[in-house]
N, C-alpha and C positions, 0 to 999 in steps of 0.2 A: 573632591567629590562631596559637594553636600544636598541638602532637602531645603529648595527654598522656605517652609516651612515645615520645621522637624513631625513627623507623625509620633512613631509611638513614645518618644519623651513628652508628649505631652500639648503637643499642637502650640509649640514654640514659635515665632512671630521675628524673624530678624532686622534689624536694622536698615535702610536702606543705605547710610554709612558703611556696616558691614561686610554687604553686599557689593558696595559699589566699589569699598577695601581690598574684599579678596580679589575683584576683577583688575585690578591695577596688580596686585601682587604676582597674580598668575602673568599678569601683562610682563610685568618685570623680568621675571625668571623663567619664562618660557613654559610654565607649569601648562598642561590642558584643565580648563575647569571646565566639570560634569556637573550637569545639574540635576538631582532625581526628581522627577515629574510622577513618577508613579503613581502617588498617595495625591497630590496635589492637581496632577495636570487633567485638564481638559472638565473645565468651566467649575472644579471645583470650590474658588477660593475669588471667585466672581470674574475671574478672566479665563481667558482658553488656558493658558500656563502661566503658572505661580510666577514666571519671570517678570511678568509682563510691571508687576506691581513694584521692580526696583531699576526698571529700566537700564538691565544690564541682560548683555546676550552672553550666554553658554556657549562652549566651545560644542560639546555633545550633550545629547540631552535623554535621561529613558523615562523611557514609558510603557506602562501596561493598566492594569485594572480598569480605568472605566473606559479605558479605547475600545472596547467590545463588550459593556454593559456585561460582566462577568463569564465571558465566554474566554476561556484563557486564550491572551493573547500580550506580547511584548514587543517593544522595538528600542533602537536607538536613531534619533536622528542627530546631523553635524555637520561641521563645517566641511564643506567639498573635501577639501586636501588632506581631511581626516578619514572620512570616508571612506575615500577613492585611495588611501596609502596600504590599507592590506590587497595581496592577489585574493584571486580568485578561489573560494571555497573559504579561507580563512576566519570570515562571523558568520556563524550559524547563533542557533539559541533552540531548547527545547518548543519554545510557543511562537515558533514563525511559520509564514506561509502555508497556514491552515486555512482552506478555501470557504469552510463556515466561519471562520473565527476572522475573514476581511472581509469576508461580507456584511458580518456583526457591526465591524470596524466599520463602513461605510456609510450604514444605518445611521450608528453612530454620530459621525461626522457632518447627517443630512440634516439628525434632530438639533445637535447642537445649532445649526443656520436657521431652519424652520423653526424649533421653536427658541430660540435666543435666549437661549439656557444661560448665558453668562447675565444675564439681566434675570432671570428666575433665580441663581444660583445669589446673586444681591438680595434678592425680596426675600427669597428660604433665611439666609442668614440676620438680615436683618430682624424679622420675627423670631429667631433663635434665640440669638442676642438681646434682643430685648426682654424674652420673657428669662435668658439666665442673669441679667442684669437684676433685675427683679427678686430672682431668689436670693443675690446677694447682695441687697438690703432686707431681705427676711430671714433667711438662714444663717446666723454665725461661720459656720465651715465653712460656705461659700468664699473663699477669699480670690480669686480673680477667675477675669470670663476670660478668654483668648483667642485667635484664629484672624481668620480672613475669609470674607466674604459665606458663604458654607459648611465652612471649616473650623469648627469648634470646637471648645473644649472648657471645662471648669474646674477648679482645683479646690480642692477641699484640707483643711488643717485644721488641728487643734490646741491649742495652748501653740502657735505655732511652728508645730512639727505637721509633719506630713499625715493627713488621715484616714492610712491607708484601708485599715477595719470599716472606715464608716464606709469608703467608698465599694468596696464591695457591697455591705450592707444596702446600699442603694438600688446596687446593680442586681441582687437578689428580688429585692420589692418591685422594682421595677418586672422582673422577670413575672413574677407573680400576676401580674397586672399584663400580661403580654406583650412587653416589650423590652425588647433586647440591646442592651448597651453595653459598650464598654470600656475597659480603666483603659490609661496612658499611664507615662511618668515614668522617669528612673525609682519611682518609691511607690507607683502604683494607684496614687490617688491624685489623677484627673478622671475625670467620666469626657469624653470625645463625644461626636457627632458627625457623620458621612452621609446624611441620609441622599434616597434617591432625585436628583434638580425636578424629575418629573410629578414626584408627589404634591397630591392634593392640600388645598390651604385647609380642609377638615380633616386629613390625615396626620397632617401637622402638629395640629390644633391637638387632635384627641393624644400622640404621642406627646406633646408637651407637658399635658395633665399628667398624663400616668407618670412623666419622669417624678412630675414636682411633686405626687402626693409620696411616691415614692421617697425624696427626699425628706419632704415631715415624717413620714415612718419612719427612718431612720435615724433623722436628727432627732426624733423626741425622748 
């Protein structure tokens, strides 16, 4: 079971070697491989699912979070024979078959076609990316951008080590400024990105200001 790209370590980015490695591996030994979509799945990282970008299929796959734009809701999908192997009554879950919460889910599924959110979800990121590139030719700390397509994150060090005081420091000025981010990382200093594929390119805009001034507040 893994996150095609890792969330809270830090918006980690794996290999399409790796990827296409474990699927041989599990091939070999009969392993089921899981993929968690959760964080990833459904147009977050410029495709419908993170898979899509190592072109290897999952045996099962879960999901929740933006399947009902925050109305809790989860699922698992998988191959037939996987499925169809427990009886009757055997998977349930706290957040299924909630008749607001697939209605949510459907909504969902109409925006994502109507408005081609995995083509949004490209343009969001690319403007992300570009303006965290940016910071890290301005800011020292800044040492790498990371993600896929939407899906971003930046790591901050110093002398370095991990920096993890400055990145809160960040996420505090930013707070200040009205806007809410926050850390990744096994050490705590990436600063991440999820924002909503629907948001406006001057919403964008004006969040991207307030990270960066927020970052010279900090860095200086």
């Amino acid at each position: 079971m893994f996150e095609p790209v890792q969330g809270e370590s830090g918006f980690i980015v794996p290999s399409q070697e790796f990827v296409q490695g474990l699927r041989e591996l599990c091939d070999a030994h009969g392993i089921v491989m899981v993929a968690d979509e959760v964080q990833t799945g459904f147009c977050r990282t410029g495709k419908v699912f993170a898979m899509e970008h190592f072109g290897v299929e999952p045996d099962l796959m879960t999901i929740a979070k933006s399947i009902a734009a925050g109305i809790p809701l989860s699922g698992v999908i998988g191959r037939a024979h996987i499925m169809d192997a427990p009886g009757d009554s055997a998977v349930g879950g706290t957040y299924v078959g909630n008749p607001v919460a697939i209605a949510a889910a459907h909504a969902v599924l109409d925006t994502i076609a109507e408005d081609r959110l995995s083509e949004r979800a490209e343009q969001v990121g690319e403007t992300i990316r570009s303006r965290m590139e940016s910071w890290r030719e301005r800011f020292d700390p800044v040492t790498d951008v990371r993600g896929l397509g939407a899906m971003l994150a930046i790591a901050l060090e110093r002398d370095g080590e991990p920096a993890t005081d400055l990145a809160t420091a960040v996420a505090d000025a930013a707070a200040r400024r009205g806007l809410l981010i926050l850390k990744a990382g096994i050490h705590g200093n990436c600063i991440r990105v999820l924002v909503p594929l629907v948001i406006s390119d001057s919403e964008l805009d004006e969040a991207l200001g307030a990270w960066e001034e927020a970052l010279e507040e900090a860095s200086a």
